[in-house]
C-alpha positions as CSV (number, residue, x, y, z in Angstrom):
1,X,0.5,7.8,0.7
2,X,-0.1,4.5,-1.1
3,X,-0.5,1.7,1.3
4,X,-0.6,-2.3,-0.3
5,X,-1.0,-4.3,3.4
6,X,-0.2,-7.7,3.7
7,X,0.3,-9.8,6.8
8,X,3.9,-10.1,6.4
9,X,4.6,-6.9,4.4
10,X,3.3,-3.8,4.0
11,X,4.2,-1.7,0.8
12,X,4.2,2.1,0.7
13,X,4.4,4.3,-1.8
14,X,4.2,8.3,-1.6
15,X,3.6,11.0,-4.3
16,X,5.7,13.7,-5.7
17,X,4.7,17.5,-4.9
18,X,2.0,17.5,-7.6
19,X,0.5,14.6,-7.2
20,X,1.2,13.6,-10.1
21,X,3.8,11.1,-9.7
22,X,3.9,7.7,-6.9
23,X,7.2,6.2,-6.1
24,X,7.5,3.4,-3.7
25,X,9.0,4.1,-0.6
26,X,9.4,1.7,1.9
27,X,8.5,-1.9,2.7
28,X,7.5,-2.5,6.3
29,X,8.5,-5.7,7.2
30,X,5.9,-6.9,10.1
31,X,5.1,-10.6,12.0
32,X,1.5,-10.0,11.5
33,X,1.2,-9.6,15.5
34,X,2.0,-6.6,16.4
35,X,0.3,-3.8,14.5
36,X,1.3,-1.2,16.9
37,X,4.9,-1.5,15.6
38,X,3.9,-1.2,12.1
39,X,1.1,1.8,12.6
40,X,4.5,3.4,14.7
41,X,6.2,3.3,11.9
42,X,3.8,4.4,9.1
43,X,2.9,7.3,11.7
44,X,6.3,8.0,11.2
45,X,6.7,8.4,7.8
46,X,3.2,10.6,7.4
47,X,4.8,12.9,9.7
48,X,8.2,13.1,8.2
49,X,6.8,13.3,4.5
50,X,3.5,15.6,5.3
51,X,1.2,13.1,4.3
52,X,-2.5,14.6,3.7
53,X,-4.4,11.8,2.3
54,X,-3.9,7.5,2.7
55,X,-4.8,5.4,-0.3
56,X,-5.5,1.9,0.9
57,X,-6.1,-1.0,-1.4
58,X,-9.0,-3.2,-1.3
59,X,-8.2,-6.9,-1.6
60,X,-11.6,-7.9,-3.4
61,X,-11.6,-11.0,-5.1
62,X,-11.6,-11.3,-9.1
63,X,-15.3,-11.5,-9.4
64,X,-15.6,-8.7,-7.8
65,X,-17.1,-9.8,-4.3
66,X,-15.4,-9.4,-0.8
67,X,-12.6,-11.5,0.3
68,X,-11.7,-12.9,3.1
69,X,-8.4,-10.4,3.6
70,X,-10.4,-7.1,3.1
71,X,-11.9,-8.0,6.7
72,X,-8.2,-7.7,8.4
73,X,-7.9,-4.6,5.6
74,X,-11.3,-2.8,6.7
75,X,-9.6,-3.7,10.3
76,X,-6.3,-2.1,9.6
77,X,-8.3,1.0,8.4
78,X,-10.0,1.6,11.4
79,X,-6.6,1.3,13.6
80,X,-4.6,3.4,10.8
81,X,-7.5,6.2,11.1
82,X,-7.8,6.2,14.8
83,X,-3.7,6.8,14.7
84,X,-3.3,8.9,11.9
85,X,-6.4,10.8,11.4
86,X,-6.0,11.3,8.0
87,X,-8.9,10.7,5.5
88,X,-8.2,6.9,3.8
89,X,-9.4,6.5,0.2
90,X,-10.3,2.6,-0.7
91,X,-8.9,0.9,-4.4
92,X,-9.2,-2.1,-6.0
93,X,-6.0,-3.8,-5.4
94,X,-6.8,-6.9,-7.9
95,X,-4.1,-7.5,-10.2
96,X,-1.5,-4.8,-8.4
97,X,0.9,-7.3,-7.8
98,X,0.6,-9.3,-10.9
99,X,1.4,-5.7,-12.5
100,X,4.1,-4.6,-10.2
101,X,6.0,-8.3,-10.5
102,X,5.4,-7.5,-14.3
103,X,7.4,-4.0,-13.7
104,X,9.8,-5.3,-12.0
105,X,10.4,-8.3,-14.6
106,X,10.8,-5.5,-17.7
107,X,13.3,-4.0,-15.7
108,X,15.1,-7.3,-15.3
109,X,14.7,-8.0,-11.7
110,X,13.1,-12.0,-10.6
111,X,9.8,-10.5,-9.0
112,X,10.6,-13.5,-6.4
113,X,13.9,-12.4,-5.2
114,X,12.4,-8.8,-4.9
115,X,9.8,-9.5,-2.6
116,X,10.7,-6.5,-0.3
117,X,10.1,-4.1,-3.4
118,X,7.1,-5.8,-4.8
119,X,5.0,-4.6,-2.0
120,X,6.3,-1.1,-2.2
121,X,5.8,-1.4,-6.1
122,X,2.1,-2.5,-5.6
123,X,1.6,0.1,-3.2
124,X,3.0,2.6,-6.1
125,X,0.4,0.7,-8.6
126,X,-2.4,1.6,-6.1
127,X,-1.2,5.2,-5.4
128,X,-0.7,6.0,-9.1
129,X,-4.0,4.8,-9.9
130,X,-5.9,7.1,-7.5
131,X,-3.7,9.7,-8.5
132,X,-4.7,9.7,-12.3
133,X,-7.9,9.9,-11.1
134,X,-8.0,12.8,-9.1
């Protein structure tokens, strides 16, 4: 499971059989409040899709360094493992949803009035990426 969090939205995306292949899956639509709902829900969805492993991105800045959002991320994580207790596997997230509005704009869709599949799309980006690494 590919996981792009956000305070609004949070993206995921989950693999074929192989592993060979991420598709997004579902955009969580959250107030940024109440985490319980959201961890509910991606609970959920391990269970129902037999999820072994969680790929999380890391929102570190451009430079390189920590930002400012990978606290809240790093915070997430700790919730998310408690819940699931599945192993979680960090990425660099920089750029995924520069690359994921750029997917969605060769496939003629306004990355703007897509916001709901952006996420999942970015989550996707972050999933396949592990994925062609392991």
């Amino acid at each position: 499971m590919g996981i792009d969090y956000g305070l609004r939205r949070i993206g995921i995306a989950l693999s074929d059989a192989t592993h060979l292949i991420a598709k997004g899956y579902e955009t969580i639509n959250w107030n940024g409040r109440d985490i319980d709902w959201a961890l509910n829900r991606i609970s959920e969805i391990i269970k129902e899709q037999d999820v072994t492993d969680i790929v999380l991105g890391r929102p570190l800045r451009t430079d390189g360094t920590k930002s400012e959002t990978e606290e809240k991320v790093e915070a997430f994580a700790g919730l998310l493992t408690e819940t699931a207790g599945l192993p979680i596997h960090y990425i660099d997230e920089r750029f995924t949803t520069v690359i994921a509005s750029q997917y969605l704009h060769a496939a003629g869709k306004k990355a703007d009035k897509h916001k709901k599949v952006i996420d999942q799309v970015a989550a996707e980006v972050l999933l396949q990426d592990w994925l062609d690494r392991h």
